[in-house]
TORPA-731729 format. One record per residue: z, x, y of N, C-alpha, C in turn; chain. Coordinates in steps of 0.001 Angstrom, whole numbers. Layout:
BEGIN
+---------+---------+---------+---------+---------+---------+---------+---------+---------+-------+
:     n_z :     n_x :     n_y :    ca_z :    ca_x :    ca_y :     c_z :     c_x :     c_y : kette :
+---------+---------+---------+---------+---------+---------+---------+---------+---------+-------+
:       Z :       X :       Y :       Z :       X :       Y :       Z :       X :       Y :     A :
...
+---------+---------+---------+---------+---------+---------+---------+---------+---------+-------+
//
This chain:
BEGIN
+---------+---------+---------+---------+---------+---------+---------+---------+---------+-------+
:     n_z :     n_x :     n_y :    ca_z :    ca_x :    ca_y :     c_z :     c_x :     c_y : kette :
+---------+---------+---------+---------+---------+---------+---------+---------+---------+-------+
:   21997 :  131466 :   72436 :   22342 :  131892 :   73777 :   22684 :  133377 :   73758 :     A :
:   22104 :  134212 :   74849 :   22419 :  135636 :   74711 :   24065 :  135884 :   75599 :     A :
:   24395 :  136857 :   74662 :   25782 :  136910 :   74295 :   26089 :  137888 :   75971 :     A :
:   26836 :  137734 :   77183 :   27080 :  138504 :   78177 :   27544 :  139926 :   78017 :     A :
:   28406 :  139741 :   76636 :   29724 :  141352 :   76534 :   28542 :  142412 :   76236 :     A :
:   27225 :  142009 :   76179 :   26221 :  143292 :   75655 :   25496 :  143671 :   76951 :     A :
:   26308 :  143282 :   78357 :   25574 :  143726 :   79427 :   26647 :  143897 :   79638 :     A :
:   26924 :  145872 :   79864 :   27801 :  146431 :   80561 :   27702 :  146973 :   81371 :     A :
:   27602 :  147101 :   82436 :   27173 :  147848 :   83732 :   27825 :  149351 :   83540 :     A :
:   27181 :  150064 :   83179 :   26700 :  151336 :   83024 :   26997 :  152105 :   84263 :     A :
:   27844 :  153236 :   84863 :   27544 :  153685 :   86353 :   27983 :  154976 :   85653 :     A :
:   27470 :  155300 :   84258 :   27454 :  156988 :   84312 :   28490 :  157590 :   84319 :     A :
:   30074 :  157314 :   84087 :   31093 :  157393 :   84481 :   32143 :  157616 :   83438 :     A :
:   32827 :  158732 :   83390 :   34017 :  158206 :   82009 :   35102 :  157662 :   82991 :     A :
:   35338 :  156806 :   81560 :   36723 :  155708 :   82081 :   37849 :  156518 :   82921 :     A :
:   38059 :  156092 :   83893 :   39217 :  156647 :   84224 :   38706 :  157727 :   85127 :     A :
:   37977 :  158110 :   85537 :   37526 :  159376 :   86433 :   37154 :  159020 :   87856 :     A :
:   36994 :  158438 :   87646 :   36964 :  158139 :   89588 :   36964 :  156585 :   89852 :     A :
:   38012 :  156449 :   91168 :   38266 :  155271 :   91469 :   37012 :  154618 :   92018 :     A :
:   37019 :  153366 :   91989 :   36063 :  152653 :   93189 :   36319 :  152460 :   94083 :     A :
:   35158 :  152636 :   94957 :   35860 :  152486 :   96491 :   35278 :  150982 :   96605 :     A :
:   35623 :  150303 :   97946 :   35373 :  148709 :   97898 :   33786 :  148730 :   98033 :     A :
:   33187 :  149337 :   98424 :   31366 :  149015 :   98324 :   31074 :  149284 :   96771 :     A :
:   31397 :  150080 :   96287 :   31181 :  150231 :   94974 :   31405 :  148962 :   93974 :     A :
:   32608 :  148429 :   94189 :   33092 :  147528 :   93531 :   32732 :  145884 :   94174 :     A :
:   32053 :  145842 :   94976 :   31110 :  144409 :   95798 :   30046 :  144428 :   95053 :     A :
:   29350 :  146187 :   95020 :   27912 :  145806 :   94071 :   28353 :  145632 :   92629 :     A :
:   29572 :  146226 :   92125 :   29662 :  145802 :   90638 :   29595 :  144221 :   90435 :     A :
:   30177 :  143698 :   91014 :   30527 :  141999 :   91247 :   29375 :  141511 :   91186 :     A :
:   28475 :  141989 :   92460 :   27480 :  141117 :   92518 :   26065 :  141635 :   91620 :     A :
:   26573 :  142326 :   90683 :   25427 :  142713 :   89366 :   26306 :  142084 :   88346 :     A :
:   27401 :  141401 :   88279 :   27954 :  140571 :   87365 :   27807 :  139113 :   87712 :     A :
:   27201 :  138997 :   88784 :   26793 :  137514 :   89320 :   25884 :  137133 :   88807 :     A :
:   25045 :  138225 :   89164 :   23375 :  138455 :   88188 :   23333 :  137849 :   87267 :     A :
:   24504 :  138730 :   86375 :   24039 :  138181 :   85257 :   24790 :  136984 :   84742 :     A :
:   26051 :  136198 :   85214 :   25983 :  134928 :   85273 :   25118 :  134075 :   85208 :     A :
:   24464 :  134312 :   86527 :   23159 :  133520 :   86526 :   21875 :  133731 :   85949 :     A :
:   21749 :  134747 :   85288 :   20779 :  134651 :   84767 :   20347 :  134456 :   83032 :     A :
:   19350 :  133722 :   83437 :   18569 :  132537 :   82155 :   18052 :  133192 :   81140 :     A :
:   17363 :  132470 :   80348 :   17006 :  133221 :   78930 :   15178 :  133115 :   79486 :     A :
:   14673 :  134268 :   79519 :   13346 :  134465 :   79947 :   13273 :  135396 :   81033 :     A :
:   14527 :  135612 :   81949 :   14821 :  136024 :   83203 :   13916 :  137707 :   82837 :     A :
:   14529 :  138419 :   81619 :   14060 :  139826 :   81585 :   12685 :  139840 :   81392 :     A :
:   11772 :  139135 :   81064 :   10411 :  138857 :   80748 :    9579 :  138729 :   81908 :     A :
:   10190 :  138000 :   83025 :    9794 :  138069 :   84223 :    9784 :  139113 :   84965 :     A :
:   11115 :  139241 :   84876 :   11292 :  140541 :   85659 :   10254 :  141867 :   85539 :     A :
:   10365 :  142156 :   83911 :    9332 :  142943 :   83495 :    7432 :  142696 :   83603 :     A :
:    7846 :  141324 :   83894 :    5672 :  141310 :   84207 :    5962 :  141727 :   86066 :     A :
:    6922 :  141449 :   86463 :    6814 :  141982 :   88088 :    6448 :  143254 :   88077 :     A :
:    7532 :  143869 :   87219 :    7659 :  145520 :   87361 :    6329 :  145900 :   86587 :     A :
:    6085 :  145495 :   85730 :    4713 :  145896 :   84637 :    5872 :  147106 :   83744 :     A :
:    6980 :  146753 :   83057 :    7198 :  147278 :   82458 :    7882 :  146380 :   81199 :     A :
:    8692 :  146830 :   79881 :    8884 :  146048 :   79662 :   10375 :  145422 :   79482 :     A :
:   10718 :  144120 :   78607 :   11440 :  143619 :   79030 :   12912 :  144233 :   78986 :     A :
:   12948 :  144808 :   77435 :   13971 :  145876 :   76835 :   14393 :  147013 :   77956 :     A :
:   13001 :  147443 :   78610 :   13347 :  148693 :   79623 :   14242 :  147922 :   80742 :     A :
:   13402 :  146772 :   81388 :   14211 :  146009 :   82789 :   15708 :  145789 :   82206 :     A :
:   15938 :  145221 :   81396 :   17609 :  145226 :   80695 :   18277 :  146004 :   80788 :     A :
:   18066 :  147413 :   80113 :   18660 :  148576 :   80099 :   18510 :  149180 :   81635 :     A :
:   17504 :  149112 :   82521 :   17560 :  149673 :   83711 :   18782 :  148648 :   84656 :     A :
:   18849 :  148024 :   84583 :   19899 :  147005 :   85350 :   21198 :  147218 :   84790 :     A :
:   20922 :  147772 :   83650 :   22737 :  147877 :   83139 :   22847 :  149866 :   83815 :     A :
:   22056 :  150607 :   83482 :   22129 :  151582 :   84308 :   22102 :  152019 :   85287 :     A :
:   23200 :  152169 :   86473 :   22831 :  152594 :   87851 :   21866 :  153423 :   87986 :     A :
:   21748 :  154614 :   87103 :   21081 :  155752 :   88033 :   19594 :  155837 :   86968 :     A :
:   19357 :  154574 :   86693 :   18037 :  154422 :   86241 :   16995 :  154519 :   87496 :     A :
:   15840 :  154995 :   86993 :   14471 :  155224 :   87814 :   14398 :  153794 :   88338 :     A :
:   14745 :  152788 :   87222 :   14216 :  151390 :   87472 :   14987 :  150156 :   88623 :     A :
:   16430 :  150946 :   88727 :   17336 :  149798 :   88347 :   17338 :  149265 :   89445 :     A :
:   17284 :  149719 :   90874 :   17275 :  148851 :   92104 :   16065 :  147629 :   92113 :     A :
:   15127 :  148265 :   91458 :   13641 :  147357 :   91313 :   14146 :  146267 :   90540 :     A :
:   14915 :  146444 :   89639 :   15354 :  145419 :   88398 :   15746 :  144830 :   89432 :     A :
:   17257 :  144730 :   90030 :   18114 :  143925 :   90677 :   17581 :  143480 :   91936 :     A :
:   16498 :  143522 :   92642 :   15334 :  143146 :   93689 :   15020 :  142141 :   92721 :     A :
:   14088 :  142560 :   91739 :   13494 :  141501 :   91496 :   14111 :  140165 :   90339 :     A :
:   15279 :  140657 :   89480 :   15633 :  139439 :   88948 :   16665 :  138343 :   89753 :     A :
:   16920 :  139202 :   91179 :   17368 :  138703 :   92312 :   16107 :  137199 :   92896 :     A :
:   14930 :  137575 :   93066 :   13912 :  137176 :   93538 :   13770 :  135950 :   92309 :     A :
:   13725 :  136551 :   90876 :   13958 :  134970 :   89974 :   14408 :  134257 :   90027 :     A :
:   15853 :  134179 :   90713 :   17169 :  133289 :   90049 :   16736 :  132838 :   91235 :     A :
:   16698 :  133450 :   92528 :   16211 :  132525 :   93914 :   15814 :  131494 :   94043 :     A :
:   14337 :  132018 :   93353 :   13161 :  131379 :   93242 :   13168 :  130354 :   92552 :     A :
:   14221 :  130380 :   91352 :   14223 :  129335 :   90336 :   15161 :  128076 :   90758 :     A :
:   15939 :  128824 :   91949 :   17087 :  127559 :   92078 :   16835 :  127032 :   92899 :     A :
:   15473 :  127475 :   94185 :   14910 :  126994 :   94798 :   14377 :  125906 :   94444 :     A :
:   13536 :  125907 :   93392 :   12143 :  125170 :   92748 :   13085 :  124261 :   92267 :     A :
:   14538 :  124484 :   91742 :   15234 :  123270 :   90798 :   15536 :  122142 :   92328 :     A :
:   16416 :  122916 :   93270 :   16629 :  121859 :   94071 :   15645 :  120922 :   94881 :     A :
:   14241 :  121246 :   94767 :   13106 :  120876 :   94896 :   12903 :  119426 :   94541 :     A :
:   13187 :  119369 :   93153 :   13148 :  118220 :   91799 :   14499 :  117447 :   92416 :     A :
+---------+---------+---------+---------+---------+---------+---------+---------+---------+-------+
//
C-alpha cells in the first residue's frame, strides 16, 4: 500500500511565512481528500489522460504552481468520480 506522508502538498512556501487565508486552506483539505481517496493505479490514469507520465502527474499535484497541477486535480478528480460511480453501479 502506498504510504500517504510522501504526498505533501507543496505550495512553494517556507514554514511559517504566510498565513492561510480560509480559501487557501478549503483547497488544501480538499487536495488531502484526493488523496484519501485515491487508489493504487489512480496516477497511471491520470497520466494516460494528460499523456504525461505517472511520476510527473504525482509530483504536479503535490506542487501548486506546477504547469500541470490544476489538470492533475481535474482529472484524478474525474477518476475517483468515475470509479465510485461505476462501484455503486454493482
Amino acid at each position: 500500500m502506498e504510504s500517504k506522508e510522501k504526498y505533501v502538498v507543496d505550495d512553494d512556501r517556507q514554514p511559517g511565512s504566510f498565513s492561510h487565508n480560509e480559501q487557501e486552506k478549503q483547497y488544501l483539505d480538499r487536495l488531502r481528500k484526493l488523496l484519501d481517496l485515491k487508489r493504487r493505479g489512480d496516477w497511471i490514469m491520470v497520466a494516460e489522460i494528460l499523456n504525461i507520465s505517472p511520476k510527473n502527474a504525482e509530483i504536479s499535484f503535490a506542487r501548486l504552481s506546477s504547469k500541470y497541477h490544476t489538470q492533475v486535480v481535474e482529472a484524478l478528480t474525474t477518476v475517483i468520480e468515475t470509479r465510485n460511480k461505476l462501484l455503486k453501479r454493482l
